[in-house]
Every structure is written in C-alpha cells, then in structure tokens.
N, C-alpha and C positions, 0 to 999 in steps of 0.2 A: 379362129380357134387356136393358132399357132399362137398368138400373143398372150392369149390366156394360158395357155402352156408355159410360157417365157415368166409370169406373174406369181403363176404358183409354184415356180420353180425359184425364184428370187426369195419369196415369203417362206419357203424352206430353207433355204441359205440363210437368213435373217435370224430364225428362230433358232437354228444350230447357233448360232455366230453368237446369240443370245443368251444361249443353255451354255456355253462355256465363260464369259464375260460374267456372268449369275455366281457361276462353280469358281471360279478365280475370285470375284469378290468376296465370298463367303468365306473364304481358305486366308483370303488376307485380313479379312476382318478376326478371326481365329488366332493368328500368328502377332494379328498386333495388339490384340489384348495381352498374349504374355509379354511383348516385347514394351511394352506402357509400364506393365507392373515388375518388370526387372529395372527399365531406367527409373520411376521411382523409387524404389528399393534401393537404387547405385545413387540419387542425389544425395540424401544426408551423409556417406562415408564423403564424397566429393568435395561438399562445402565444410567438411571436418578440417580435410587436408589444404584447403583454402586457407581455413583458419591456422592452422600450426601454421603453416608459410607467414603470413600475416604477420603472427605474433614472431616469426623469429625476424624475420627483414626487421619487425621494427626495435627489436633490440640490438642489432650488427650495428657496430659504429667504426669510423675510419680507424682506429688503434688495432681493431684486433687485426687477423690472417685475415689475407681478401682472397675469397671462393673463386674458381674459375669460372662458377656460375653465375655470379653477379658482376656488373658491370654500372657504371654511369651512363647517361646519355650519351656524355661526350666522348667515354670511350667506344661504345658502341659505334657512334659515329667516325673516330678515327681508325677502328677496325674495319668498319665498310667500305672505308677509302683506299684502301690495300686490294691489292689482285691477289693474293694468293686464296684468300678466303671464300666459301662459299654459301650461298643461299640454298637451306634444305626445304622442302614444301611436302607437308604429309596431306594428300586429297582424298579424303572419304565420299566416295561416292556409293553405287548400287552394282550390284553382278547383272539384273536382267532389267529389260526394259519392261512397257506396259504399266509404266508408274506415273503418267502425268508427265509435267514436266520436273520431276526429282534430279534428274541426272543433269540434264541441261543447266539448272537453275546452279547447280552445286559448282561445275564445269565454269561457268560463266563466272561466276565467283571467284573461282581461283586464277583465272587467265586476270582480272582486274588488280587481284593482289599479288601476282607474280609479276605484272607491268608495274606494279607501284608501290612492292614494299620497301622496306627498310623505315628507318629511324632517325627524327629530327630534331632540333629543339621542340620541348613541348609548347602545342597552344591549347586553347580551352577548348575542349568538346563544344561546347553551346556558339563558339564562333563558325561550324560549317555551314548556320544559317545566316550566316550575313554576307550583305555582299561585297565585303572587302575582307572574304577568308583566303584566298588565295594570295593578296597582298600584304597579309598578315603572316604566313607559314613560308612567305618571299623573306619577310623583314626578319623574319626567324631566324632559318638559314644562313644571310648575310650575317646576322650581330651574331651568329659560330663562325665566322669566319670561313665561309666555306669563298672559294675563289669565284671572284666575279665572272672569267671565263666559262666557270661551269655551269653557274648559275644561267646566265642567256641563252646558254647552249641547251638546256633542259626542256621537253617539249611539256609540261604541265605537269598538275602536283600530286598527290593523292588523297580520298577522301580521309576524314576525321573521324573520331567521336565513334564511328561503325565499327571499324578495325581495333583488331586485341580483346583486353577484357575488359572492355570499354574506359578502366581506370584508365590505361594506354593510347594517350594521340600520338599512333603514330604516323607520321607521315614521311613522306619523302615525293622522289621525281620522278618523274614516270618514265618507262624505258616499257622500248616495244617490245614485246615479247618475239615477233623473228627476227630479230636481231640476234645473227648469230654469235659474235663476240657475248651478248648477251646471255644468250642458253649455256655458253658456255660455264658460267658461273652458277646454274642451276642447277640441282640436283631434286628429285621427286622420289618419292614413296606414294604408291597408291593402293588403296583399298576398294577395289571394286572389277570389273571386269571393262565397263564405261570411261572409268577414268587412263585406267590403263593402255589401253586401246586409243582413247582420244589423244592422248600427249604423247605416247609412241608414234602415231602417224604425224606428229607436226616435228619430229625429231630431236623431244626433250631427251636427257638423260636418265631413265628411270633406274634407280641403284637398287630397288627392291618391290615386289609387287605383292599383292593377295588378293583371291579370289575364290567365291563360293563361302563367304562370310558374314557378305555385309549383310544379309535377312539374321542370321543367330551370333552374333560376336562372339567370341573367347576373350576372357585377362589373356590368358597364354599368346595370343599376336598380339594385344597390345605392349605386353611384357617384353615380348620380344622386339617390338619398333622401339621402344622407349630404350632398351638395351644397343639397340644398335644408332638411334639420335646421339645417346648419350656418350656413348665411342667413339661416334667422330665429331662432336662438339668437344671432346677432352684433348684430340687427337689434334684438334685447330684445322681440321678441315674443311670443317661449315664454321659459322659466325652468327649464322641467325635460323632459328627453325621456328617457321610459321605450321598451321595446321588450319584445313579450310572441308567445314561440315558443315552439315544443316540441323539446324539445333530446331527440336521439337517442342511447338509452344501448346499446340492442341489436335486434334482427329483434323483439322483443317486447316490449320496455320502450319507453318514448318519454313522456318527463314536461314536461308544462306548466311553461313558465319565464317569469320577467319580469327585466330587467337595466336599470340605468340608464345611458342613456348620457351623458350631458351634465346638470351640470356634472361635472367629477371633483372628489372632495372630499380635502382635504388631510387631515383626522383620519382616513381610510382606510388614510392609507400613514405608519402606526407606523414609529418609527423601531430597533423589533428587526427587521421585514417589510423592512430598506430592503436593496440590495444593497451588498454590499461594496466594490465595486472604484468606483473615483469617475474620471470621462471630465473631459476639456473640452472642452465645447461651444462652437461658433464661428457664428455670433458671441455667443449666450448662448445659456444655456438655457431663458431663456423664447421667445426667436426657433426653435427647435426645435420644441418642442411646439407652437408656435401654428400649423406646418406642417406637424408628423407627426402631428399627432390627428385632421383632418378623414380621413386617409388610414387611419387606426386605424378609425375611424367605418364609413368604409365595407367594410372589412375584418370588421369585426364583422358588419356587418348582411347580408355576403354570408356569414358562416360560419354564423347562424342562418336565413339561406335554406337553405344545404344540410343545416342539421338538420333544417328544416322538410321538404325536401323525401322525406329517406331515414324521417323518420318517418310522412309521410304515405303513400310507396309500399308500407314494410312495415305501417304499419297495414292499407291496400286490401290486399295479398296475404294476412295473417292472417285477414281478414272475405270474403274468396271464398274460402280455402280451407276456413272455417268453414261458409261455406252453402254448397260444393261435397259437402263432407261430410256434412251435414242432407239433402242433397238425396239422397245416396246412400241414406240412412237412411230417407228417408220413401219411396223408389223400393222397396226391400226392402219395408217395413209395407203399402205398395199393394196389391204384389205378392202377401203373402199373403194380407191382405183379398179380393182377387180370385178367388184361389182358392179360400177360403171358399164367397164367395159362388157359385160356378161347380160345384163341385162340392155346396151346397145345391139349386141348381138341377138338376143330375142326378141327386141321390136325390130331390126329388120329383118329377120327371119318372117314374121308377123304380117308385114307390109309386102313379104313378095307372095305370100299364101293369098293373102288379100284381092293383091294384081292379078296374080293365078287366076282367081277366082271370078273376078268380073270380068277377067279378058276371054273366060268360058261362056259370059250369060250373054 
C-alpha cells in the first residue's frame, strides 16, 4: 500500500509540474504574438534604412572626405594588425531561462565568432563548400601580404558566407578565446541576464550590460548601445563591432546570427549591387552618412532586439508545450503503473482469503 502511496503522490507532482508548464506556455504564446507583430511592423523601416546606405555607399567615390566610418578591406586589415585597438561584441541573448535551447544556442555562437572574427581578403561565399576553402582564404591572406610567420603560427580559419550580412565574407584566424592576451583586446556589451553572466564568469571585459529587456525591447537601449558603439568607434578605441542574435525565421525556426556593424566596408558594395538612380546630397554625401548611420546602428540593433525577442518567446512556448506534453504522457504511464500495481494488490489480497479458506475446510 505504501508504494501506491509513493504513485499517487508522484502523479500529483506531475500534474502540478503540468498545470504550470501549460500556464507558461500560454503566457508565451501571448507575449509572442505581439512581439511577431512588432518585429514585422520594425522590418520595412529596417530594409528602408538598408536601402539609403546602399544607395549612398554606391555613390561615395575616392575624391570626396573619407568617413571614419567607412574603411577598405585592406585598411580594415592594417588596423587589426595594431594593438592598440579593440574588438567590440554586442551579444543579445534572454534574461530567464525555460526556453529551450535559445540562450545556449546564441552563447555558442558568439564564443565561435569572438574566436574567429575579424577581416580578410574577400573569397566567394559559395567556396565554404568546397574542400579546398581553407586553402583558398590561406592563399587570400598570403597575396595581402600578411607575414608568413603569422600565417603558420594561426591555429585555423573562420567560417564564410554565414558571418555578416551575408554580402560580407568575412574571415580571419582563429584565436582561442582563453587566451588571455586575447580578452584582453575584447570588449562586450550584453543584453540578457544569460549572456551576461556567462562571459563574466570566464573573465571577459563587459563595459555595459542590460537586463529584464530581452522578452519587451525599447529603441531607447538600443539608441543608447548604438550611442555608446558609436563613441568609442570615433574615439579609435574599438576597430571592429560585431553583434551576435538570433534572427527569427518562424514559430520554430530561430537561427544564431553574427553581423558587423562598424566599419562598413567599401568592397561590399560592387558596383553591379549599386542602385541605379543617383540623388544629390546636401551638403555632400559624406556629411549624410556620418549622420544617418549612427541612426542606421541603432535601428539595426533594435531590429535584432525584436528578433531576439519573438525567438526567444516562441523558443519558451515550443519547450512548455513540449513538457506539457511529456507530462501528459508520463501522467497516462503512472496511471497505468498504478493500476498494475493496485490490482496486483487485489489478487493477492484474493489468493490469501482463498488459502484462509481451504486451510479451514
């Protein structure tokens, strides 16, 4: 009787564990319908301000002021070869967990691009499936003239065609992320409670944090990251600002992304990719861009907020409707276990009345 005791006390535990995994799912299923219909509502202002960049890069030509925002490859690369300068990383992750794996998935993403960013000659995206990309992005590197000592010395490359905005191969060498000469050169911003926490305990530099946002976003923290990227990228403190979210494809897809924001590179905008129609800009166009991109920046960073956020609420709605489900299943399995055993206990109960009973006649 004691074990039937243990059963139906288990099949309570399940059913609670049930009724809140149920109550959570429902609460996020709620949260990510608005937060679906804010990130659609924020794509066409996004791919607006895509466009105005677009069209101004492709009218900027070597004659006019050169932006401190735009850079070549190859100066890109001759600034990364500098120590004074630094690698920023903005990581949007989640404040709570009970989401699947959302946080991990994002996490893991950004340790791969913080071991392997920077900037290379370019190769074709369509080359990281072949299997002489790695000897391809070797031969890259060398005809930049980067030193042969360095080159041997590099422990492997980084992926293609995945990183940026996808226009952007960029690659570089892989550097271990405990390497502490290495963190030394890193700087982070995080958004989340997850992310913040995870890189404070391996002993990154975090220069700015926030939390209790990533489920509703504000422009106002993006305005204000974008405000503070854009101060010490003027300032020559950082050289390269990456940003690594999880850009939302559907209620069940939700893929880890890394994009660079700063510098924008001029070999990115070919001139077949250029638009056609040609503006005049007043007073020039480098005076434009040096005042639509900080505003581009923070645009961006509030659109991968609400990717963040509609991926993180329908990741938690999939992963409670998943253990509301298991719970269901293992409520059922109890149930009949119980029985089992309940009616084992009434036919032996059965079989010693029985014995009782002949062992009287």
């Amino acid at each position: 009787m004691a074990n039937l005791q243990n059963i139906r006390r288990r099949i309570r535990s399940v059913k609670s564990i049930q009724k809140i995994t149920n109550a959570m799912d429902m609460i996020a299923r709620s949260r990510f319908n608005a937060a679906r219909d804010t990130l659609l509502s924020n794509i066409p202002y996004v791919s607006k301000t895509r466009e105005i960049i677009k069209r101004i890069m492709s009218q900027m030509n070597a004659s006019e002021a050169s932006s401190p925002f735009v850079m070549t490859r190859q100066e890109l690369i001759d600034a990364q070869s500098r120590t004074d300068g630094k690698f920023l990383f903005l990581v949007i992750a989640a404040d709570k967990g009970l989401a699947g794996a959302y946080s991990s998935n994002v996490i893991k993403e950004a340790h791969e691009t913080i071991e392997y960013d920077g900037t290379s000659p370019s190769v074709s995206a369509a080359d990281e499936d072949s299997e002489n990309f790695h000897q391809k992005i070797f031969d890259a590197l060398k005809n930049a003239g980067v030193d042969g000592e360095q080159l041997s010395a590099q422990k492997g490359f980084a992926k293609a065609g995945r990183r940026g905005s996808k226009t952007t191969a960029n690659l570089s060498v892989a550097k271990e992320y405990n390497d502490a000469d290495y963190i030394e050169g890193i700087e982070l911003i995080t958004v989340g409670r997850k992310a913040t926490s995870h890189f404070k305990q391996r002993g990154y530099n975090i220069i700015k944090s926030y939390s209790g946002i990533s489920e509703r976003p504000s422009y106002h923290y993006a305005k204000e990251i974008a405000d503070l990227i854009v101060e010490r990228f003027l300032s020559g403190e950082i050289i390269d600002v990456t940003m690594i979210y999880t850009r939302f494809n559907s209620a069940i897809s939700c893929t880890p992304d890394d994009v660079t924001l700063l510098p924008l590179i001029t070999d990115d905008y070919a001139a077949s990719d250029a638009v056609k129609e040609e503006y005049i800009y007043e007073p020039d166009v480098v005076s434009v861009l040096n005042d639509f991109l900080p505003r581009r920046i923070a645009t961006r960073i509030y659109g991968a907020m609400l990717h963040g956020a509609a991926s993180e609420l329908s990741s938690r709605m999939n992963a409670m409707s998943n253990a509301t489900d298991n719970a269901q299943e293992l409520v059922g399995k109890l149930n009949l276990y119980y029985n089992k055993v309940r009616q084992a206990g009434i036919t032996n109960e059965i079989n010693e009345i029985v014995g009782g009973a002949n062992a009287l006649e």
